[in-house]
C-alpha positions in Angstrom: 90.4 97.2 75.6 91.2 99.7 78.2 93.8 102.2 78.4 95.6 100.0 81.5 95.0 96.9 79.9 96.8 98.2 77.1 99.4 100.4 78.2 100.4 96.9 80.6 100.4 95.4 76.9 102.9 98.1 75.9 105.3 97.2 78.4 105.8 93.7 78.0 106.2 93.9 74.7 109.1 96.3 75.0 110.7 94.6 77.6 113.4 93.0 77.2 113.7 89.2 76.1 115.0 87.5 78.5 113.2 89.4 81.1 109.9 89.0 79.4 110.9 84.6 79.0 111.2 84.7 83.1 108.0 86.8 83.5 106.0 85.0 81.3 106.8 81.6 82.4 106.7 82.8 86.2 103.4 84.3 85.8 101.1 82.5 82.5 102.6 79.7 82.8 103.0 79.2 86.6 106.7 77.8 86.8 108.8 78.0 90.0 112.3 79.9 89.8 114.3 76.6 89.7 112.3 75.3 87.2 112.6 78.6 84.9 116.6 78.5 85.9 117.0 75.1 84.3 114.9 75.5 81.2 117.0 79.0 80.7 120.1 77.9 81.2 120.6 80.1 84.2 120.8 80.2 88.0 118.3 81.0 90.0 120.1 84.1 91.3 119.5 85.4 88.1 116.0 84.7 87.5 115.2 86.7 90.6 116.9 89.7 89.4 115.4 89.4 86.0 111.9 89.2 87.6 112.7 92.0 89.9 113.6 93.8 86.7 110.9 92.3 84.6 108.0 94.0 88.2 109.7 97.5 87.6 109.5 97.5 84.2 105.9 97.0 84.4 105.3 99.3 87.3 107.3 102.3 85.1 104.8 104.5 84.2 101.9 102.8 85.9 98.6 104.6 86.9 98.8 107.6 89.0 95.8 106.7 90.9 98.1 103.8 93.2 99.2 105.3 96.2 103.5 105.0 96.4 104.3 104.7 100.0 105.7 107.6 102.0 109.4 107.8 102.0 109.3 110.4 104.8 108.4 107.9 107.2 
């Protein structure tokens, strides 16, 4: 296994639960937000934020070889 590969590994498994139940079954298991919302017991407002959450998690610490966009315009 490569060091990405596992690093990515790494993350989800420290992330936290209920971000890691919306990832998971937005992106293995191919469910829509309302769909995750209702099997979680939460709105779909919410399932956003924890993906958003769930994307930076992941990104955190990702490989410095990605190009981050300019902030300087």
């Amino acid at each position: 296994m490569d060091a990405e590969l596992l690093a990515l590994r790494r993350r989800l498994e420290t992330m936290p639960v209920r971000e890691r139940e919306v990832f998971e079954r937005a992106r293995f298991r191919d469910m829509d937000y309302p769909t995750i919302a209702a099997e979680l017991g939460m709105t779909v407002k919410e399932v956003e934020r924890l993906m958003a959450r769930a994307m930076r998690h992941l990104l955190a610490g990702g490989p410095a070889d990605i190009e981050q966009p300019s902030r300087h315009g």
